[in-house]
N, C-alpha and C positions, 0 to 999 in steps of 0.2 A: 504493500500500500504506500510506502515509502515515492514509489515509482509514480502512483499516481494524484496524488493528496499535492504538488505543485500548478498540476492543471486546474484543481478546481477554480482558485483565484483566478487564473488569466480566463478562462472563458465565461468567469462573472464577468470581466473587464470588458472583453469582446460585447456582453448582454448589454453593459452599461454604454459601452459607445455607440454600440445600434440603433439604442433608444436618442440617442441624443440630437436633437433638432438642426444643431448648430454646423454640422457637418457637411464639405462641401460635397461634390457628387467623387473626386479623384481618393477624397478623403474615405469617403463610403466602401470605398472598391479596395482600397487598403485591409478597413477594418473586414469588409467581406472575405478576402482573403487568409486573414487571421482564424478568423471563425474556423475556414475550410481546416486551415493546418492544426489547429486547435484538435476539430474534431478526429481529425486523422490522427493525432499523435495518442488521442484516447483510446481510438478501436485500438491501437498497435500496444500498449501499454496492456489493456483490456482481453486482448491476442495472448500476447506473455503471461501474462499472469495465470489465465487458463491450461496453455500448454502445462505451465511451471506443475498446475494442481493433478492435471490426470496425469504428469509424469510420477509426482511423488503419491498420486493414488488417493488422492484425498476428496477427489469428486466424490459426488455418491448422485446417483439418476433417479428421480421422482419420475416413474413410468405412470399414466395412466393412459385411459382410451379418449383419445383422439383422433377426430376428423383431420385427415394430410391436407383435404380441402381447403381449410377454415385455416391453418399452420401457413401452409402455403398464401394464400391469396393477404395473410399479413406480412409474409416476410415481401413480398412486392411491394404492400404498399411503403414500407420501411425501406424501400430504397430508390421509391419511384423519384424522387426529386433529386436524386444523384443521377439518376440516367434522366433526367427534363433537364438538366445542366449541360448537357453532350449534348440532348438533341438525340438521345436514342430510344428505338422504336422498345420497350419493353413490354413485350405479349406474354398471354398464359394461358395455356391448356389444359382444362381439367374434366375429369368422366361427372358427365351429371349424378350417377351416383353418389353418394358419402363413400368414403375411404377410411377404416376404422381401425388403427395399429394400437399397441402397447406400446408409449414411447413417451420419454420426457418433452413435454411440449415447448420447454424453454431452447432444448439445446437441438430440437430439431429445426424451429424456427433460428436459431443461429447457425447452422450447418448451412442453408437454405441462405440467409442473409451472407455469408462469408461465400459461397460462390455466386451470390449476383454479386455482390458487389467487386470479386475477381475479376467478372466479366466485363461490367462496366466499364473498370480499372483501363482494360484492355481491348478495348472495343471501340475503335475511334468513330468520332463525331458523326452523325448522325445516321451510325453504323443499329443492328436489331440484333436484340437478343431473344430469346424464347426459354420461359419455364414448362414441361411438359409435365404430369401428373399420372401415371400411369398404374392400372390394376395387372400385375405382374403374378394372380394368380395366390401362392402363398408369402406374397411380399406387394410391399408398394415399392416404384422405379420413381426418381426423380432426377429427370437430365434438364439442363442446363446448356443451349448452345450459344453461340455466337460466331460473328462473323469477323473477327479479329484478325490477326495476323499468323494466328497457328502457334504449334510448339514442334519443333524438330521430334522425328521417332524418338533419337537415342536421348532427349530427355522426359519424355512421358513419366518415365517410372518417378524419377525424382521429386516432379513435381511437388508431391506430397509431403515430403523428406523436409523436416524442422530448419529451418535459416537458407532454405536452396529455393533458387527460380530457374524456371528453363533458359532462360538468359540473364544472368546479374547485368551485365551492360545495360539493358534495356529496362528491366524492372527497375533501376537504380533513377530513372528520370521519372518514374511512375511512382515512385517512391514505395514502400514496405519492407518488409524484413525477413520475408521467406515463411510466414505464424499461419496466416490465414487458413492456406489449403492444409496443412498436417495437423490446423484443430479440427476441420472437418473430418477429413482421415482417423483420428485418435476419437473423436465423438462417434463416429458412425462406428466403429468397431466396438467401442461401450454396447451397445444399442446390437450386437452381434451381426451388425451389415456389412457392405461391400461398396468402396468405392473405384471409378475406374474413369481415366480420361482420353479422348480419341480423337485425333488431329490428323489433317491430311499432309500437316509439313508446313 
């Protein structure tokens, strides 16, 4: 908590300068800015500190039944205004039926939010994404595509791998730390599931 207890004040600060009348328009786009890095240094701090816990095993998962439907259709809206920032097309696809798992509803709707917002991350400007929602029979499927840039074959596997990106060069302008996809990975395997990612190159 050490890690994060510094951010609360400056994104009070950010709140307070927002509000503030007095602000020109070059000044506004400043403070807007701040906010953005603000919030990004939260999820990334928010990232760490999670991995840190199911590394040393201290998670524990509040399974109950939940609708993927209802999980899903919030982690969209929890991200839609980061993709109306790009200008990307963000779709979702779900079976009219209800979808009924045994699953912590916090960390699947964070599994779900940590790869749109991968996607987004990486999906240029007024580039589509798509959530699909699928009845996979004795499991529920939940892909994720876009129209990005790709990942080379020989880094798929790693993807997932704690502090690693398919590209450091290129992640490194996009900013993150490599957290996001191996908290998915580490949560969906709680959850006794399977994740996997597919790229043309």
């Amino acid at each position: 908590h050490e890690l994060r207890n510094p951010l609360a004040p400056l994104m009070n600060a950010v709140k307070i300068l927002q509000r503030s009348a007095r602000l020109a328009d070059a000044e506004r786009t400043v403070v807007a800015a701040a906010d953005r890095q603000v919030r990004q240094m939260t999820r990334l701090v928010d990232d760490l500190l999670e991995v840190s816990r199911i590394t040393r095993g201290t998670i524990t998962l509040k399974p109950e039944l939940i609708d993927v439907n209802d999980t899903a259709a919030a982690a969209v809206n929890t991200v839609a205004q980061a993709a109306l920032a790009k200008g990307i097309k963000l779709e979702v696809a779900l079976p009219q039926a209800a979808l009924r798992i045994q699953a912590d509803p916090v960390r699947i709707a964070q599994v779900l939010e940590n790869l749109l917002n991968n996607a987004i991350k990486f999906t240029p400007r007024a580039g589509r994404i798509e959530l699909v929602v699928r009845d996979a029979g004795d499991a529920v499927e939940l892909c994720v595509t876009d129209n990005g840039r790709g990942i080379a074959h020989e880094n798929i596997e790693r993807i997932f791998n704690l502090f690693e990106q398919a590209d450091m060069s290129l992640d490194r302008s996009f900013g993150g730390l490599g957290i996001g996809l191996a908290l998915v990975k580490r949560l969906v395997d709680l959850h006794h599931g399977g994740v996997s990612a597919h790229s043309d190159g």
